[in-house]
N, CA, C and O of each residue as an XYZ file, in Angstrom:
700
protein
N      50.637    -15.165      8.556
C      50.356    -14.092      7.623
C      51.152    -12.841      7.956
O      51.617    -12.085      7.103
N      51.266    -12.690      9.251
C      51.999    -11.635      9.656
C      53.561    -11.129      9.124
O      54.058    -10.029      8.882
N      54.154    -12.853      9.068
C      55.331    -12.627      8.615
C      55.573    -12.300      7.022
O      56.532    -11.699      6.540
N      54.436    -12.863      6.336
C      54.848    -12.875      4.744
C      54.404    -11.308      4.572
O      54.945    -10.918      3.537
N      53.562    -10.139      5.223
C      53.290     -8.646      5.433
C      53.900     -7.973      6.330
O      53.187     -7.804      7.320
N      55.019     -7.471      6.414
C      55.779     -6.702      7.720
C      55.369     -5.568      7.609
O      55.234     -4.846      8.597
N      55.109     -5.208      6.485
C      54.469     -3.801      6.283
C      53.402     -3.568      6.945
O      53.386     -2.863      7.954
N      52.030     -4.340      6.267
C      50.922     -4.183      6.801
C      50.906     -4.236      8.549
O      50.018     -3.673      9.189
N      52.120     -5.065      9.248
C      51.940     -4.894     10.782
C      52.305     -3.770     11.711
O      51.980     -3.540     12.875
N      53.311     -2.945     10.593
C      53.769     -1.607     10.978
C      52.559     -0.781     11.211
O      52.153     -0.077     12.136
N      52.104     -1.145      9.964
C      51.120     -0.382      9.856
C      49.794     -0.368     10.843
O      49.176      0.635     11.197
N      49.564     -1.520     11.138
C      48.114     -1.906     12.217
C      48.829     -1.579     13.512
O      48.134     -0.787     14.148
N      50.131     -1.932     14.248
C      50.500     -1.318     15.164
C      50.484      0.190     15.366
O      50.395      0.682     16.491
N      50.608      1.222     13.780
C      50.407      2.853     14.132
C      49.385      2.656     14.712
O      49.278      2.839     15.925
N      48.072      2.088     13.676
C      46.755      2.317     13.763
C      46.858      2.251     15.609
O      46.571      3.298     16.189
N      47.133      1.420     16.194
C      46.957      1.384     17.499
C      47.382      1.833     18.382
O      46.832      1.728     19.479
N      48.615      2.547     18.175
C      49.203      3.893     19.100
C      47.894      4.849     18.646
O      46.912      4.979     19.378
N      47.964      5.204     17.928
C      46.976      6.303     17.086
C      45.844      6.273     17.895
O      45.545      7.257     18.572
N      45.127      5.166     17.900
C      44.030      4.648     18.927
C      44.101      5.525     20.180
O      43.299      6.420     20.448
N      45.161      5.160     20.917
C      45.590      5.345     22.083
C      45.781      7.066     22.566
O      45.440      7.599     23.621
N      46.533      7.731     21.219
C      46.577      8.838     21.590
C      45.204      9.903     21.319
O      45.173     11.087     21.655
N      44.067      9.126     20.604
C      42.651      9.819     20.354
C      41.996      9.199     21.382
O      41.915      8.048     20.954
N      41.527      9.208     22.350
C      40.972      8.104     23.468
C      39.772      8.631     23.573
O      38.685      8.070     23.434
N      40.055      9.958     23.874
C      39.042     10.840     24.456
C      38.343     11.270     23.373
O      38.210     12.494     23.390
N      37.672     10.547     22.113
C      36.779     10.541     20.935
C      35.769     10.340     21.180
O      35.915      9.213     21.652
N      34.414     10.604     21.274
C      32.819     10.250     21.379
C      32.844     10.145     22.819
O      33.517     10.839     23.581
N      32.004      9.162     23.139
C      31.399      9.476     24.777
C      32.470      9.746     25.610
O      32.115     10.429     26.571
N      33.802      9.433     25.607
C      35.063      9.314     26.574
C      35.052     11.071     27.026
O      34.919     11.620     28.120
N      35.273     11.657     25.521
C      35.425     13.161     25.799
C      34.358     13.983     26.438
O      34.681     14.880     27.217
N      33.221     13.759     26.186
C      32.098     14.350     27.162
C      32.160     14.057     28.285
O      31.187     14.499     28.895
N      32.953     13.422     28.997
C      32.669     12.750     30.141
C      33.704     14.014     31.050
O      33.475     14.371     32.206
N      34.648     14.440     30.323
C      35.581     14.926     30.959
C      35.828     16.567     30.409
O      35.462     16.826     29.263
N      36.364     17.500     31.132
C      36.274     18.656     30.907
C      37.752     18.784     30.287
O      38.459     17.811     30.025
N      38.176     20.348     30.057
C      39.533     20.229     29.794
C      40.723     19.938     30.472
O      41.808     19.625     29.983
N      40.465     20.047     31.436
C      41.519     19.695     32.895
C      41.380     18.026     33.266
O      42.286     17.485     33.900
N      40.208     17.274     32.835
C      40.924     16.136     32.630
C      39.772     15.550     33.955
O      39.964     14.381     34.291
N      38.544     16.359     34.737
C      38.032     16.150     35.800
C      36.614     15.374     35.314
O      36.055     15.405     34.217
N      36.284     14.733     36.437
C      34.774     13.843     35.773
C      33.663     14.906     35.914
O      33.704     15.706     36.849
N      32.821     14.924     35.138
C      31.202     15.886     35.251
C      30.184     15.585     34.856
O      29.257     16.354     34.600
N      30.204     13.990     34.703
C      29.431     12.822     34.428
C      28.162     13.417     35.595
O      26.995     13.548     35.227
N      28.428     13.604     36.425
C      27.273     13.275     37.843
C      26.276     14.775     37.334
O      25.094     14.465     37.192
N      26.567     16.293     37.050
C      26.181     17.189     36.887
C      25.771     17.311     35.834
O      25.024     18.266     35.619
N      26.111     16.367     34.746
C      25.131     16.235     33.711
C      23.874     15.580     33.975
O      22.722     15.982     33.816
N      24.247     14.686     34.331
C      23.431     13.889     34.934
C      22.134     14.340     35.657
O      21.026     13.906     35.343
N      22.281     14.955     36.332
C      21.750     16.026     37.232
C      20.761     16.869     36.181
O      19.554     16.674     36.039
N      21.613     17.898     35.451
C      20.711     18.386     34.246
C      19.847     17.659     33.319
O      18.776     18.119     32.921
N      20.338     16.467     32.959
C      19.186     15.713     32.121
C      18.479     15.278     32.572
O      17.629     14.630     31.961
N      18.492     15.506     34.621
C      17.264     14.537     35.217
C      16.072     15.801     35.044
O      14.884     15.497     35.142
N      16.501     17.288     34.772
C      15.940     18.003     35.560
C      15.335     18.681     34.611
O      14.288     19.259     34.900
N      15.858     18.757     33.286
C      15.485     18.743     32.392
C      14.192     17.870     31.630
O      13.223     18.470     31.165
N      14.322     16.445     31.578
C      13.513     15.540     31.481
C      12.138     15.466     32.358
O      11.043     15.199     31.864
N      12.412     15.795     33.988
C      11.074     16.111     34.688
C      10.378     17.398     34.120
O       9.175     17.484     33.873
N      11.083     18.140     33.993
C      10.285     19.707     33.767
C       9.548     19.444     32.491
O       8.335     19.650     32.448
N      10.268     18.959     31.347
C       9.292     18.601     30.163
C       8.365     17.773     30.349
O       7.217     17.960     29.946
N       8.758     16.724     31.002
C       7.182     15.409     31.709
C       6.574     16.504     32.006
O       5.615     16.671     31.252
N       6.704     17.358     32.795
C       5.840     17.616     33.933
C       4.627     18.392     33.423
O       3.441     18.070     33.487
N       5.148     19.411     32.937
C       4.343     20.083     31.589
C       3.439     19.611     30.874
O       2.303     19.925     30.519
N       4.447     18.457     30.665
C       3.352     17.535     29.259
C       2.178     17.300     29.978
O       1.026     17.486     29.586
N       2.688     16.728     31.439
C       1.655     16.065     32.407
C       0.355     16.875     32.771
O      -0.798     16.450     32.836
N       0.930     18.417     33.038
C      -0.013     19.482     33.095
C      -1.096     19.514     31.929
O      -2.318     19.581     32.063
N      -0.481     19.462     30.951
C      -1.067     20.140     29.650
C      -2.017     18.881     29.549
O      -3.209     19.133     29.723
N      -1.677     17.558     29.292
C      -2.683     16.630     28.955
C      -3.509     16.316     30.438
O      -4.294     15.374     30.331
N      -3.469     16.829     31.538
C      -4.615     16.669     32.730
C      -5.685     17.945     32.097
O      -6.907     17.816     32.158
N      -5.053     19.108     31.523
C      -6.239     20.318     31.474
C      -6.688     20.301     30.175
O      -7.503     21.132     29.776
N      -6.098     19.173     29.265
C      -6.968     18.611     28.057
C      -8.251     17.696     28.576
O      -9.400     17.856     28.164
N      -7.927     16.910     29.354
C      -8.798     15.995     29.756
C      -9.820     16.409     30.359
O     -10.888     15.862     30.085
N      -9.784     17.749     31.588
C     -10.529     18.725     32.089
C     -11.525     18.846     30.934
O     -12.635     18.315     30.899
N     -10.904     19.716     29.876
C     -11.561     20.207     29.088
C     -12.744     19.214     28.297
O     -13.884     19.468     27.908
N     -12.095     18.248     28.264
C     -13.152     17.520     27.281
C     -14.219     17.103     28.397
O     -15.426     17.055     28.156
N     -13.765     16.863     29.401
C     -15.057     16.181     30.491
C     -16.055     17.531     30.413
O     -17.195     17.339     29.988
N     -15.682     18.833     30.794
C     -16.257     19.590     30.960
C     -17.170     20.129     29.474
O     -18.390     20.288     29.521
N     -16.463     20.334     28.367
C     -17.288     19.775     27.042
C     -18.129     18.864     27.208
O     -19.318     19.183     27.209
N     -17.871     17.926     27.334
C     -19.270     16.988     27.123
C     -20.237     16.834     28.421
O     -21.116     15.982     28.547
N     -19.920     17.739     29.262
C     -21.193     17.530     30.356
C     -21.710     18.850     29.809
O     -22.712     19.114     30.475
N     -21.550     19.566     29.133
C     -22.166     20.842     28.518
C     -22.891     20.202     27.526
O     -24.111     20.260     27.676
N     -22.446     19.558     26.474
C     -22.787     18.836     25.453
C     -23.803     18.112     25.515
O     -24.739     18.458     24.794
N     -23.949     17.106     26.218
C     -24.586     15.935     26.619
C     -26.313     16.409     26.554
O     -27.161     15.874     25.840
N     -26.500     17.387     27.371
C     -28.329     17.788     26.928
C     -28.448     18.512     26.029
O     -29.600     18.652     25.617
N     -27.412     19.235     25.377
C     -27.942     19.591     24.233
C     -28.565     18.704     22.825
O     -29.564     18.833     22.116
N     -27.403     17.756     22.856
C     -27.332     16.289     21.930
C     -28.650     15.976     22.330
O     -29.674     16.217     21.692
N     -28.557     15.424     23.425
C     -30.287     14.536     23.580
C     -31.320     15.655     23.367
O     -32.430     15.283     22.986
N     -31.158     16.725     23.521
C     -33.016     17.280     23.187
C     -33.156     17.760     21.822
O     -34.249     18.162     21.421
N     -31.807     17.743     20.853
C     -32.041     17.807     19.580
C     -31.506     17.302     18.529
O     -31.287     17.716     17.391
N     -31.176     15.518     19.562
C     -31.486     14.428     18.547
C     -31.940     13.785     17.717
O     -31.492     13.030     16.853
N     -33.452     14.321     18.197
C     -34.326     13.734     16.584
C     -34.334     14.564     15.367
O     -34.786     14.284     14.257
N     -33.691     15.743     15.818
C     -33.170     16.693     14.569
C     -31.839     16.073     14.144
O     -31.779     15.535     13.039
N     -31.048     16.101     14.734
C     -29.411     15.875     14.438
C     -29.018     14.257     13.918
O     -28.220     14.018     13.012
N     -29.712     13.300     14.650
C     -29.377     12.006     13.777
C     -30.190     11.588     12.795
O     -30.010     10.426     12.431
N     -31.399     12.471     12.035
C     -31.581     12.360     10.836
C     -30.944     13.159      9.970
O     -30.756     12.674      8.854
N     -30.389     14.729     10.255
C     -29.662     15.638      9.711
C     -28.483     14.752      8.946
O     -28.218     14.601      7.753
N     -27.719     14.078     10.537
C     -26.226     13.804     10.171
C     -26.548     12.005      9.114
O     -25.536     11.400      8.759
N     -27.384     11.646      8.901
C     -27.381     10.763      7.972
C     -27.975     11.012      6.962
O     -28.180     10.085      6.179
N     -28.402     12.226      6.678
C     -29.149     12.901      5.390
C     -27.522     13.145      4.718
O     -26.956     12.495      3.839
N     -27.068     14.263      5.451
C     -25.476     14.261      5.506
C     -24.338     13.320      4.951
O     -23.593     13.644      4.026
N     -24.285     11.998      5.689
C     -23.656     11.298      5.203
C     -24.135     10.262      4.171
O     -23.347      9.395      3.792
N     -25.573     10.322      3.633
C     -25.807      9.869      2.513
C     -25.619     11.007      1.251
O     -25.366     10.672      0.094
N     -25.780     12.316      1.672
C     -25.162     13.415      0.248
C     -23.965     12.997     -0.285
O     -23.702     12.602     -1.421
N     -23.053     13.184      1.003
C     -21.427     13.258      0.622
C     -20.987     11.929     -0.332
O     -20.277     11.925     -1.338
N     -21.788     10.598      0.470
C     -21.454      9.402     -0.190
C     -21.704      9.333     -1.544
O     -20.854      8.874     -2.307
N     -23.053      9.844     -2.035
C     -23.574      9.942     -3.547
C     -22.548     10.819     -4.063
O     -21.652     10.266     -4.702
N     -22.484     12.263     -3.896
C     -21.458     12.782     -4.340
C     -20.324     12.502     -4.884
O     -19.962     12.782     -6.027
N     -19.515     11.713     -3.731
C     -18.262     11.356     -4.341
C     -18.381     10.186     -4.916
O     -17.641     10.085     -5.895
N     -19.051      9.213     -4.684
C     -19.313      7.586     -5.492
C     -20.213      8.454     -6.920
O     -20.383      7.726     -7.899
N     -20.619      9.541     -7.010
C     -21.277      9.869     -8.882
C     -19.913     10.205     -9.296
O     -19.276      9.652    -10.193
N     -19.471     11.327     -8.425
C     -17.805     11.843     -8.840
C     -16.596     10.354     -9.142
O     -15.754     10.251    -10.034
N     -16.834      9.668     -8.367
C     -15.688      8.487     -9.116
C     -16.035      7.638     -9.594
O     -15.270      6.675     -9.572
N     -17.203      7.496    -10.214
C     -17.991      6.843    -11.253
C     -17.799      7.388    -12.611
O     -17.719      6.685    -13.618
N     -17.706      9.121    -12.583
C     -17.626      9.628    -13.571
C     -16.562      9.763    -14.242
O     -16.417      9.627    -15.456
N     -15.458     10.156    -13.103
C     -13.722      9.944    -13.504
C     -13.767      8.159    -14.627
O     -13.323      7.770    -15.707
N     -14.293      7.803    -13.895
C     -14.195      5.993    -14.429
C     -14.371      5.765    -16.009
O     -13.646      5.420    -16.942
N     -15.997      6.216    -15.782
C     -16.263      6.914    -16.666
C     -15.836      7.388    -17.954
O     -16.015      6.715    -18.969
N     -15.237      8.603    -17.963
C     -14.076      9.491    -18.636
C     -12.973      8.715    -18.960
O     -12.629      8.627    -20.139
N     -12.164      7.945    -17.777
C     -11.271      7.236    -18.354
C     -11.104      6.179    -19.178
O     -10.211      5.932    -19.988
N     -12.247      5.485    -18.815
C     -12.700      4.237    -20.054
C     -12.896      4.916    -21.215
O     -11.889      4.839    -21.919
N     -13.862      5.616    -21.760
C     -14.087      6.086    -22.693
C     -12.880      7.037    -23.544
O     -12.952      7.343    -24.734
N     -11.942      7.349    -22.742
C     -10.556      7.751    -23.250
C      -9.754      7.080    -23.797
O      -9.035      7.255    -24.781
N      -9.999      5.769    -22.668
C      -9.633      4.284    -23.498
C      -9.834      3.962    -24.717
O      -9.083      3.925    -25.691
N     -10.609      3.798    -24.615
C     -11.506      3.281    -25.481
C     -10.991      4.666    -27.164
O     -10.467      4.501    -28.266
N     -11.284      5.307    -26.758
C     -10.949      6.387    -27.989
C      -9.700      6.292    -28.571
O      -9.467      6.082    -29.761
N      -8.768      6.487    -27.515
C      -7.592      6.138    -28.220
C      -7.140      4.504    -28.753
O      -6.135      4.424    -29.460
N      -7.859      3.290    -28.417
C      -7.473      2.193    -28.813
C      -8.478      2.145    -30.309
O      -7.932      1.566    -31.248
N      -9.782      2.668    -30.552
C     -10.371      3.247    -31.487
C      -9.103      3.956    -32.983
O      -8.703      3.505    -34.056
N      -8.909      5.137    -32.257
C      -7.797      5.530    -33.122
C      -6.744      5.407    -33.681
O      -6.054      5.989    -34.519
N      -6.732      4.104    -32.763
C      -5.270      3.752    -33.402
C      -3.731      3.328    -32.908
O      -2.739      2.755    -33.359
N      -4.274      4.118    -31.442
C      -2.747      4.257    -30.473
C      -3.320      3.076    -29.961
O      -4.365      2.466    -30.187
N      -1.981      2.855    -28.918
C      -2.198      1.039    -28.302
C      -1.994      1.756    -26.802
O      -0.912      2.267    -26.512
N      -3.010      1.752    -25.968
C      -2.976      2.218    -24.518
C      -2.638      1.312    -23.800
O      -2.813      0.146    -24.154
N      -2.285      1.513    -23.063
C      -1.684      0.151    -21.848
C      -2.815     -0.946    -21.572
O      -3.811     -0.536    -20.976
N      -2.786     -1.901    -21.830
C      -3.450     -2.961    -21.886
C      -4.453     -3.449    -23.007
O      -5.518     -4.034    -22.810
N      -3.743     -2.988    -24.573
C      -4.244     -3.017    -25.379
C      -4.184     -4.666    -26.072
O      -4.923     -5.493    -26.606
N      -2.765     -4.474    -25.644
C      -2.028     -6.047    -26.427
C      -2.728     -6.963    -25.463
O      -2.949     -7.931    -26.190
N      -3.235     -7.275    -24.232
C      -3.793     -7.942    -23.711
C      -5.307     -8.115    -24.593
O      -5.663     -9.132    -25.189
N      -5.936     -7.043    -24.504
C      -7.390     -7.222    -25.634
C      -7.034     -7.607    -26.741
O      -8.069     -7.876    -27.350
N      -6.395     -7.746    -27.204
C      -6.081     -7.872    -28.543
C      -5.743     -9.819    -29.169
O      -6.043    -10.462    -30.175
N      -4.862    -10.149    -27.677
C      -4.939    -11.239    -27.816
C      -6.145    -12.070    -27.344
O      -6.658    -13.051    -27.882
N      -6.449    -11.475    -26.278
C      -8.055    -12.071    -25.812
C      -8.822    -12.177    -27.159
O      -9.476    -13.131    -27.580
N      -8.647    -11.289    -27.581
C      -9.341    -11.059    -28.766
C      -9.155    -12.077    -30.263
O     -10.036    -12.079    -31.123
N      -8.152    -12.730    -30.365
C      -7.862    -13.548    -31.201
C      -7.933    -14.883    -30.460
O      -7.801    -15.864    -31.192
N      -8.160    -15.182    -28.836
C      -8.600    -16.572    -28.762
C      -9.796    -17.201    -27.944
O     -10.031    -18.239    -27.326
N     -10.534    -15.814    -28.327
C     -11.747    -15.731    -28.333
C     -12.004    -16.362    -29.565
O     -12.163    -17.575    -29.698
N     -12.054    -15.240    -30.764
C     -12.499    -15.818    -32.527
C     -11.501    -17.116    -32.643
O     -11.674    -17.769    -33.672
N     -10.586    -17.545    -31.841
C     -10.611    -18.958    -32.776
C     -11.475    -20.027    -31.641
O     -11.699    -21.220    -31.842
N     -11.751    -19.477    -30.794
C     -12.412    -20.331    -30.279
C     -13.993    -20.760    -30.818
O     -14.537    -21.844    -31.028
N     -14.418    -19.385    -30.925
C     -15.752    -19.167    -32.088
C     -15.922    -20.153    -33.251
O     -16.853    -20.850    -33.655
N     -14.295    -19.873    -33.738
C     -14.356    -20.628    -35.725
C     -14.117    -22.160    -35.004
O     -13.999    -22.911    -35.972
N     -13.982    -23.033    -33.671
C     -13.567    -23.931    -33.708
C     -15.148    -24.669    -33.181
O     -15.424    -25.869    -33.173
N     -15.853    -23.729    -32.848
C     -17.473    -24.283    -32.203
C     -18.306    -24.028    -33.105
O     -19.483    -24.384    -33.050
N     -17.575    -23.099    -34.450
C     -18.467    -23.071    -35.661
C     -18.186    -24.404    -36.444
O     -19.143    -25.098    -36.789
N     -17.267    -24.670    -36.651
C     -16.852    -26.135    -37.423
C     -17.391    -26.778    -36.920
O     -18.397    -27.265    -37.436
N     -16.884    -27.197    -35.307
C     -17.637    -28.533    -34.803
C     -19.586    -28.555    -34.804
O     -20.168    -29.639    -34.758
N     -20.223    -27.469    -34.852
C     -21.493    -27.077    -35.297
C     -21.325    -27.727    -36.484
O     -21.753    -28.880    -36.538
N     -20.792    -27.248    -37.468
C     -21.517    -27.563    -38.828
C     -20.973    -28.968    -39.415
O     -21.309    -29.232    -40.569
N     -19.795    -30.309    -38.403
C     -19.862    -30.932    -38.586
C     -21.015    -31.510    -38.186
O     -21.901    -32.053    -38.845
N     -20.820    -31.207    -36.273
C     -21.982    -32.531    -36.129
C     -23.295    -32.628    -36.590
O     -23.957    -33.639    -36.355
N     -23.983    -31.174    -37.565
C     -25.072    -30.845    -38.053
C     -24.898    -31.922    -39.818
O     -25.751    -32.286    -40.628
N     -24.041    -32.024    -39.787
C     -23.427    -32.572    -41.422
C     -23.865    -33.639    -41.041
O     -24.719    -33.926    -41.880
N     -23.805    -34.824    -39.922
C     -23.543    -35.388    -39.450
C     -25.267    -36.565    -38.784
O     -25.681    -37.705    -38.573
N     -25.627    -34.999    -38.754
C     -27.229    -35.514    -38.649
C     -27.822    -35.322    -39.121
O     -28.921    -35.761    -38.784
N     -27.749    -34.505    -40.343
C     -28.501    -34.391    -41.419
C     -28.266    -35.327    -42.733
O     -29.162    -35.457    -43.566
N     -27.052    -35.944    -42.858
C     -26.396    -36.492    -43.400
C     -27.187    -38.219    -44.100
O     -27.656    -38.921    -43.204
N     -27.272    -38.654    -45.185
C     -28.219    -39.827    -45.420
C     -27.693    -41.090    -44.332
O     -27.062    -40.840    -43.305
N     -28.119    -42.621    -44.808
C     -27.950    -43.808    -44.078
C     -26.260    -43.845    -44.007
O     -25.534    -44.177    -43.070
N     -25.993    -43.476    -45.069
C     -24.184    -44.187    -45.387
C     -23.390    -44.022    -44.605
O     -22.635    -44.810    -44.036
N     -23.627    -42.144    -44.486
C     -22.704    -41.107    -43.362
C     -23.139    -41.940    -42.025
O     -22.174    -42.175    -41.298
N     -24.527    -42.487    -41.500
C     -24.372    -42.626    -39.930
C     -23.757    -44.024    -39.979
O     -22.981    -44.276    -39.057
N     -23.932    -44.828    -40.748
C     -23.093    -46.283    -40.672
C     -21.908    -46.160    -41.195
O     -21.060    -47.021    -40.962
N     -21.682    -45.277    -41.845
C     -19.860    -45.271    -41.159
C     -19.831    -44.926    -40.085
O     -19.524    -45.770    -39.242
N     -20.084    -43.775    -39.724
C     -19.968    -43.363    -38.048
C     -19.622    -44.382    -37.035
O     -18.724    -44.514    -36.204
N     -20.816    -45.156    -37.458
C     -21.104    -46.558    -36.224
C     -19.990    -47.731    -36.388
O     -19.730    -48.630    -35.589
N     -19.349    -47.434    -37.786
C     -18.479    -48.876    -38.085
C     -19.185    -49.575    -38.851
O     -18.439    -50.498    -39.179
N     -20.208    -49.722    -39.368
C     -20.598    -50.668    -40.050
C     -21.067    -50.343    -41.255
O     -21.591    -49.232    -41.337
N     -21.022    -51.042    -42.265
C     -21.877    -50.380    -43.916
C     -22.575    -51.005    -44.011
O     -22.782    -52.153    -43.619
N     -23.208    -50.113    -44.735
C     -24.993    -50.920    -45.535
C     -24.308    -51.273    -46.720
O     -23.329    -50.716    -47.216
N     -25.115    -52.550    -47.231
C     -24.448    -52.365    -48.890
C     -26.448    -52.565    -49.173
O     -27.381    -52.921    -48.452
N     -26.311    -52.102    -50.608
C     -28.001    -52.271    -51.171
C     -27.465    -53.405    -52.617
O     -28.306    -53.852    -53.396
């Protein structure tokens, strides 16, 4: 392939001097200052020292969280028990309000929205999932007109004199 493109190899050979003379692109160039010296190790150094000091902190901060909460709840702890038989009927009086509340509140949205439904498929407009009722709706009634027929045959059928049931059966009467 090379030979039937001489061009294109001119060309991939720049690309690769080119290469050569950008070297020092992404990590290569951080590594080295302008004079060309390594400072790999003194970074190094800073991101160790850097990285502990933020642990370390963190480490501080979440030991005197933990303080805190132990020391919260040994404060806590007799208050809870001597006015428990107040507080765990309170807090389920509580969480049976809120529940009614919002289960009447999204009952009522429901509510509202059906009946919006409903109004506008009333009026005339076709709301999203109208054409679905609509066909339900037509095989429903032929299902109706097809259990009304078969009703008023097999009623034809038994009400019907001697002749009608001996045909039925295959066989005729003659008189």
């Amino acid at each position: 392939r090379r030979d039937q493109y001489p061009r294109d190899r001119d060309q991939y050979s720049m690309i690769g001097r080119d290469r050569d003379k950008y070297s020092m692109i992404g990590r290569d160039r951080d590594q080295y200052n302008m004079y060309g010296r390594d400072y790999s190790k003194s970074r190094q150094i800073a991101k160790a020292v850097t990285a502990v000091t933020a642990g370390g902190s963190l480490l501080v901060l979440s030991s005197l969280t933990l303080v805190g909460t132990v020391i919260a709840l040994t404060v806590a702890t007799p208050l809870l028990v001597i006015f428990s038989p107040i507080l765990v009927p309170a807090l389920i009086t509580v969480a049976l309000l809120i529940t009614g509340f919002l289960s009447s509140g999204g009952f009522g949205i429901a509510a509202i929205t059906v009946f919006s439904w409903i109004y506008k498929y009333a009026t005339g407009e076709h709301p999203q999932g109208s054409d679905k009722l609509d066909s339900a709706r037509m095989k429903l009634g032929g299902k109706v007109q097809d259990m009304k027929d078969r009703a008023q045959y097999y009623g034809q059928q038994q009400t019907g004199g001697e002749d009608d049931r001996d045909r039925t059966r295959g066989t005729q009467h003659t008189t």
